[in-house]
Structures are given as structure tokens and as C-alpha cells.
C-alpha positions in Angstrom: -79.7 19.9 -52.1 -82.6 22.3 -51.5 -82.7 25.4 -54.5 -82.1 28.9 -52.5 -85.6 31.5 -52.5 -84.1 34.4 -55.0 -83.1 37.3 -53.6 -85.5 39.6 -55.4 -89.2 38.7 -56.1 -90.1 37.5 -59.2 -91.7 39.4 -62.1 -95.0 37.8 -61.5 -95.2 38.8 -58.3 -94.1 42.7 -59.4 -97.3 43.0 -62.0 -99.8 41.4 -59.9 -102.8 43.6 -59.3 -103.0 46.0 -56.3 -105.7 45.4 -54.3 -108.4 47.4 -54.4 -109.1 50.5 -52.5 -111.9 50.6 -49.5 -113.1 53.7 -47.7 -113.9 52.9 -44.0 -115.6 55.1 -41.4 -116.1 58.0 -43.4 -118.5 59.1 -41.1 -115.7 59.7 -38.2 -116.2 63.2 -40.3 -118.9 64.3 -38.4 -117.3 64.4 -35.2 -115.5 67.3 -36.5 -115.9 70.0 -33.7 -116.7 72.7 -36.5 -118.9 75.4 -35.2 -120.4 76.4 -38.4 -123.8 75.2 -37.6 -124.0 77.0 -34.4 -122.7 80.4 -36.2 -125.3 79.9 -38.4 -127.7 79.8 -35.9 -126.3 82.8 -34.5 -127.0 84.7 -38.1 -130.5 83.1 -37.9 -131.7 83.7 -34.5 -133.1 80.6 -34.4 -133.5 77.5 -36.1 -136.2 75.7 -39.2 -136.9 72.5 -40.0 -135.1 72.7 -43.1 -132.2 73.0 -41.1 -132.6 69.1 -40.5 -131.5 68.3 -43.8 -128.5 69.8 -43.9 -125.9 67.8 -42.7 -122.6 68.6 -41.8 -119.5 68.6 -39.3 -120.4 69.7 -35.4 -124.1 68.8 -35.4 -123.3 67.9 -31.3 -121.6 71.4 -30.9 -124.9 73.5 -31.9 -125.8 74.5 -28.4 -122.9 75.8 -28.0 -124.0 78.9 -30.5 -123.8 81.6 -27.5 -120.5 80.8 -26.5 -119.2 81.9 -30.4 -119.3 85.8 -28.2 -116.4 84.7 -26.5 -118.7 86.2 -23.1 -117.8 89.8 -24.3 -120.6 92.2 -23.0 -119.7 95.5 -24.6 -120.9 98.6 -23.1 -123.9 100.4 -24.7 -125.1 103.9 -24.4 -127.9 105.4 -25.3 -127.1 109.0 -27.4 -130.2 110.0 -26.6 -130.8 109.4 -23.2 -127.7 108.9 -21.4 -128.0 105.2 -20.1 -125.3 103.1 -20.0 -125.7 99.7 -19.8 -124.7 96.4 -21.4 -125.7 94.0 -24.4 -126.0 90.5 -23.5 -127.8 88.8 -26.0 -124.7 86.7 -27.3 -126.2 86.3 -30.9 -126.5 90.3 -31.3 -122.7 90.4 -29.9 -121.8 87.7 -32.3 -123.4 89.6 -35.5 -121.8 92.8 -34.3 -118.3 91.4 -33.5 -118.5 89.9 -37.6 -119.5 93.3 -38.8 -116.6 95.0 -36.6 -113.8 96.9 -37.8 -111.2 98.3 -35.7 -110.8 102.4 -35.9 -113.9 102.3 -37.0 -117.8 103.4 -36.9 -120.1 100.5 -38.6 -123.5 102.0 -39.1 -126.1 99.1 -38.0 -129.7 99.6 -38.5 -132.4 97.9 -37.0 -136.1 97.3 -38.8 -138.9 95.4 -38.0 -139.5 93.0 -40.9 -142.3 93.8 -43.2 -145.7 92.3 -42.1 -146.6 90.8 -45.8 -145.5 87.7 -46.7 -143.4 88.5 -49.8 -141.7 91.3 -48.2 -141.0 89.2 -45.3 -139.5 86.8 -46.9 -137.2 89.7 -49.5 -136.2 91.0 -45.6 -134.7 87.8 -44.3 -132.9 87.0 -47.4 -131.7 90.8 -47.2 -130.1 90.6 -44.1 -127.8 87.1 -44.1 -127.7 88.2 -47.4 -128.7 86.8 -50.6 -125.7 84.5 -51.2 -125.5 83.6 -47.8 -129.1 82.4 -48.4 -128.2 80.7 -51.9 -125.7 78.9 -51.0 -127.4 77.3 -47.7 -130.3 75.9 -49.7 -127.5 73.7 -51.6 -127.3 71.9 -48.3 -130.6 69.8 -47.9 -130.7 69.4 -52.3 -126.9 67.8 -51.1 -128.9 65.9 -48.6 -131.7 64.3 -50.4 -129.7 63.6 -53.5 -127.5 61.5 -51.1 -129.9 59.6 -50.0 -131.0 58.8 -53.3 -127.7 57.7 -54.3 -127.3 55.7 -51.0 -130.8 53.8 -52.0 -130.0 53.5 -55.7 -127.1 51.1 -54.2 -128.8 49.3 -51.8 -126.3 50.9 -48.9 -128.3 50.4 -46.1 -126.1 51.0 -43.4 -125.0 54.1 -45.2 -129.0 55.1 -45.4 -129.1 54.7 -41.3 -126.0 57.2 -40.6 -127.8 59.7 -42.4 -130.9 59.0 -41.0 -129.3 58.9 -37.6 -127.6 62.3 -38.0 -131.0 63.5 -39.2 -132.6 62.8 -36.0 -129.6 64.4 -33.7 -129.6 67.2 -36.5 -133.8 67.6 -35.3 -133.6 66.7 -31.4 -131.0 70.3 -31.9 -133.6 71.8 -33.9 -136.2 72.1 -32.0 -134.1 72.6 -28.5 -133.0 75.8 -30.3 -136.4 76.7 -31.5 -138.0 76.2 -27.8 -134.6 77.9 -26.4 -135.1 80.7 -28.7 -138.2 82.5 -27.6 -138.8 85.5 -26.9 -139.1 86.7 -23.6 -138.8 89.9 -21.3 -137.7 92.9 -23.2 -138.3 95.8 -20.7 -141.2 97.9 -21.4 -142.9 99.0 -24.9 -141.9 102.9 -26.4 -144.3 102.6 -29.3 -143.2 105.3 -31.9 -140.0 106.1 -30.4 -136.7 106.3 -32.2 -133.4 105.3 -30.7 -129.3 105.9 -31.1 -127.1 103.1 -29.5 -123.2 103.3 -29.6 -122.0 100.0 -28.7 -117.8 99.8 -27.9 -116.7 96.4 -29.1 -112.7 95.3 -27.9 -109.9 96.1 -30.5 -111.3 99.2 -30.6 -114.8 98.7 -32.9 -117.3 100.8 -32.8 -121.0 100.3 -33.6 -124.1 102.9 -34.0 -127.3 101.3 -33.9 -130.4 103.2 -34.7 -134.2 101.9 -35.4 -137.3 102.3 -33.3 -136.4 101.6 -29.3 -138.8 98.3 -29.3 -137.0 96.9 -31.9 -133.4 97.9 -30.4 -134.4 96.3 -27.6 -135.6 93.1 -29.0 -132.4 92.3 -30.4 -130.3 94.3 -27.7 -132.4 93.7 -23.9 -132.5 90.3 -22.3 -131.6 87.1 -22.8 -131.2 84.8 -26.5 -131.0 81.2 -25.7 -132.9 80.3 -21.8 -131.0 77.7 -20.1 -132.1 73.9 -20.9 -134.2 72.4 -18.7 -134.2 68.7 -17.6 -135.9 67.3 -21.2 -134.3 69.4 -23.5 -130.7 68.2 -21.6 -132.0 64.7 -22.0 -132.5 65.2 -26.0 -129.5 67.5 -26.7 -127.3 64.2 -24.8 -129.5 61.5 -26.8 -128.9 63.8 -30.3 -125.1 63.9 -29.2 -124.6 59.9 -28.1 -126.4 59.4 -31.6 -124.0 61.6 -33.6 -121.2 59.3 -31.8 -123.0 56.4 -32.4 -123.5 57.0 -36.7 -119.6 57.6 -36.5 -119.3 54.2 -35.3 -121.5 52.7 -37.3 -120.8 53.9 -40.7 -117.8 51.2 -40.9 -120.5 49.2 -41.5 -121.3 50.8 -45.4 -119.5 50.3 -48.4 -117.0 52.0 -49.6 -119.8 53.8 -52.4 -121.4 54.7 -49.4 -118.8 56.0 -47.4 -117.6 58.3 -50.3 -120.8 59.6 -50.4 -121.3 60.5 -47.1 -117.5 62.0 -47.7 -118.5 64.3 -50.2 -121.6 65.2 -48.5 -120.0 66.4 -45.2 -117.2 68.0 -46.8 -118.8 69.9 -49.3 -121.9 71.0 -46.7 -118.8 72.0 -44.1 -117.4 74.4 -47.1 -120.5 75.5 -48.5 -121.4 76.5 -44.8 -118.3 78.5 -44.3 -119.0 80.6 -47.3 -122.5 81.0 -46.2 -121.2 82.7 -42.6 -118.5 84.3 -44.2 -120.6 86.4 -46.6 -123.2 86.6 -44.0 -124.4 90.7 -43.6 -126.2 90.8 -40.9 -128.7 88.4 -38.8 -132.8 88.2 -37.9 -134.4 87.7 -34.5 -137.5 88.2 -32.9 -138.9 89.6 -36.2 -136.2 92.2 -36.3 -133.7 92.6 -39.1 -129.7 93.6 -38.1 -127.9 94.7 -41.2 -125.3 97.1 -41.5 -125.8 100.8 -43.3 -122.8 102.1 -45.9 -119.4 101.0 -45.4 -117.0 101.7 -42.0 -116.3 105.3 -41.6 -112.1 105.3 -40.1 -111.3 107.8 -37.1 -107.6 108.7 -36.7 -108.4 109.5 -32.9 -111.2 107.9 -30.8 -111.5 111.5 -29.9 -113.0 112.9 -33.2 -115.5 110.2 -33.0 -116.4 111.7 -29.3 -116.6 114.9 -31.0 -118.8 114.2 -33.9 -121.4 111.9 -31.9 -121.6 114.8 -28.7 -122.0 117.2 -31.3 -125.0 115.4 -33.1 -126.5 114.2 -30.1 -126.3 117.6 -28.0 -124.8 116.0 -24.8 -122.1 114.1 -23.7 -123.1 112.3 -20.6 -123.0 109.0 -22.2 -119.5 109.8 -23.0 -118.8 110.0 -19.3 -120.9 107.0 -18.6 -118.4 104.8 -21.1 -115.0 106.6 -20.2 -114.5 107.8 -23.5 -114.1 111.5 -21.8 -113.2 111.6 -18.4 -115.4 115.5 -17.7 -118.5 116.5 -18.8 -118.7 120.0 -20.3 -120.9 121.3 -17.5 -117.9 119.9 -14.9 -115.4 122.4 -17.1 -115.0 120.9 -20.0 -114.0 117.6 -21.6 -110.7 116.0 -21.8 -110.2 112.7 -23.9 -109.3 109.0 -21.6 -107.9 107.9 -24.7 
């Protein structure tokens, strides 16, 4: 007669070892559609070649940096003129939708960066701000010391997805730097000062003064041209590549995997801190950061008030609907 298996497994079998824990595919984390990158570039204007060695989630989605307006196109007028018109340069939108508050004037100012070197360089860090500017240049020292690690192992595979998200991260780059040139920008007014108030939805309200050129670099035109045919070739060769790392990293070992983990997650955090205390952006050579701190209306009326009584007219008021008469048409009487 053949002995019965026991019910319950035997202690042996209980205590023997676990086996032991892999990490697969770790690089799946780069298809992440973050827009962080593309914000940045937003705050930037543009993009450097430092930006190719920071690495993180949504690498494939940077083009995608004007569509972070949400196609708003606020009305603008001109306090010292009268002309209405509208701001479509999406990465000026974007910076003034971030420094936003509803029921409120932000004061922006406007300044053309300083021509020396040094005070160039104090500008730009001004602007994004200085911890904004700190805390990005932990991304490519997060970079290299990855691929350090990476060859201290002998991970090759792990070496190729980085290097292959390096080359989609500078196909991006340099489609945003040729994307992002200046171009027309309406006539020069050497010497002349301007007043801009900009009407943001939810009710935000933005004053931006500096010299007209400079108001109109960041305020007239275009940001990003259209792609032409090369550019839309290397932008869908940078994005297949992305897709093609994420399948490949299966390929590393688990040491290699966990350090691409770390490097992706920490760079996706440490960029979300670095928009998030963002102050203000650069473009063209022009620096966009805000004056003082939100001054709060109770009506949009007393904000009519002040701004006809500084400027000495209130045409621009009737050009925006924020009156619907003009004091030489008997008076003004509040839309809203």
C-alpha cells in the first residue's frame, strides 16, 4: 500500500530560501507622459545642451511645451496707447498663467538681460529663480554618476538605455533650439517705455511694464515655428528611440535597473520642485519676473478705477469690456 502525501508541507519546505528579487524593465518609467521637461522649457525659452543630460519621465512629450497654455490667448491692452490686442506666444501665457492669482494684480516686469557676462548669467538665475536653478543642475551630476555606476558593473545594456535616452533627449534639444528663434516682432521703439494689462481667465490680472521692444519680444509673434519635414523626422526617430530603450532595458540587470529607477524618479521630483518654485522665465534675451507680491481687488471695478486714473484714459477699458462707456460717451459704467 502506497503512504498518503501529508496534508500540510513539510518543515523543510516552510524555511527554504525565498528566491531572490529581480527588477525588470525599469525603464518602462520613461514612458511616463510627465510634462515637466516641456514646462521647463517653457520657463527657459528655449533649450541647452546641458539639458541632454538630464534625464527623466516624458522626454517624447517635449514638443508639446506650447500646448501647456491650454490655447488661452488673453486679451492685452496697451495703458498707454489704447490697443487691444492679444498675446500668443504660449510660453509668455504659460509664465503668466503660473504667476496668476485670481482677484488679483501681479506686477510683471520686463528687462533686457545685462550685456556682461557675469551679470548675464546673475539675470537668468534671477528669473527661474535661484532654487529653481540649483536644484536642476542635480539632474545631469544624477546622470553622469549613473553612468559611472552602470560601468563600475559592467551593465552594458543598462549603459545603452541611457545612452539611447540621451540621444532622443538631444534630437529634442536642438528641434527646440532651431524652433525657438527669434523672428518677427513688429517694428523697433527704441527708448520707449510701455504699460500692458493682460486679463488671464479666473479672473487674473497681469501689469506688465519694461521698454516696448522688450514687451514685445516676449509678448508679439510667435515662440515655437512649426516643424518642418527634418525636424518631424528627428522628433519621430527621438520618440521611436525613447520606446525602443523601454523595451530594451529588460535586457539589464537588476543593479542596473534600480539605477535607472532611482535616476528617473528622483530627476521627475527634483524637476517638479524646480517648476514649482520657478519665478519667472527668459526669452529672446529678455527677463519675465514678477515685482512685489499680488495686490487683491474686492471689485474688478476699483481695479478699472485705479489703472484709468494713472493712465489718464480709459479707452482700453472699452476696448477689453471691463467698462461698457467711455467717459467722453457720458460716463462709465462697470460690465462686471
Amino acid at each position: 500500500m502506497e503512504p498518503r502525501p501529508p496534508l500540510l508541507p513539510s518543515l523543510s519546505s516552510l524555511s527554504s530560501p525565498l528566491s531572490p528579487f529581480r527588477l525588470e524593465s525599469a525603464s518602462l518609467l520613461a514612458l511616463a507622459p510627465l510634462h515637466s521637461l516641456a514646462r521647463w522649457t517653457t520657463i527657459t525659452g528655449s533649450a541647452s545642451l546641458l539639458d541632454i543630460l538630464f534625464l527623466a519621465p516624458g522626454i517624447h512629450k517635449q514638443q508639446s511645451a506650447p500646448a501647456l497654455s491650454n490655447a488661452e490667448y488673453p486679451p492685452t491692452a496697451a495703458l498707454t496707447s489704447g490697443y487691444v490686442f492679444r498675446i500668443e506666444n504660449e510660453a509668455t501665457v504659460r509664465c503668466l498663467q503660473s504667476l496668476g492669482v485670481a482677484g488679483c494684480l501681479v506686477n510683471v516686469a520686463v528687462d533686457p538681460q545685462p550685456p556682461h557676462q557675469w551679470g548675464n548669467v546673475t539675470a537668468r538665475l534671477k528669473s527661474p529663480g535661484w532654487a529653481s536653478v540649483a536644484l536642476y543642475g542635480l539632474g545631469p551630476v544624477l546622470t553622469v554618476l549613473a553612468v559611472v555606476l552602470d560601468y563600475s558593473i559592467g551593465d552594458w545594456w543598462a549603459l545603452g538605455v541611457l545612452g539611447m535616452l540621451m540621444v532622443a533627449r538631444g534630437c529634442n534639444v536642438v528641434v527646440i533650439k532651431r524652433r525657438s528663434r527669434i523672428g518677427w516682432k513688429g517694428a523697433a521703439e527704441p527708448g520707449v517705455r510701455g504699460d500692458l494689462l493682460v486679463l488671464l481667465s479666473r479672473d487674473r490680472w497681469i501689469r506688465m511694464r519694461g521698454l516696448v521692444d522688450d514687451l514685445k519680444a516676449v509678448a508679439s509673434g510667435q515662440w515655437l515655428r512649426d516643424t518642418n519635414g527634418v525636424e518631424e523626422v528627428a522628433v519621430s526617430v527621438a520618440t521611436m528611440v525613447v520606446y525602443l530603450a523601454a523595451a530594451m532595458g529588460n535586457n539589464a540587470s537588476s543593479e542596473g535597473n534600480l539605477i535607472l529607477l532611482v535616476l528617473l524618479f528622483v530627476s521627475a521630483v527634483l524637476l517638479e520642485m524646480v517648476n514649482g518654485l520657478a519665478e519667472g522665465s527668459v526669452m529672446y534675451g529678455r527677463v519675465v519676473r514678477r515685482e512685489g507680491q499680488p495686490i487683491l481687488y474686492k471689485r474688478r471695478l476699483d481695479l478699472v478705477n485705479q489703472l484709468i486714473e494713472e493712465s489718464g484714459r480709459d479707452d482700453w477699458a472699452v476696448g477689453l469690456g471691463m467698462i461698457s462707456k467711455s467717459s467722453e460717451d457720458g460716463g462709465k459704467r462697470a460690465v462686471l
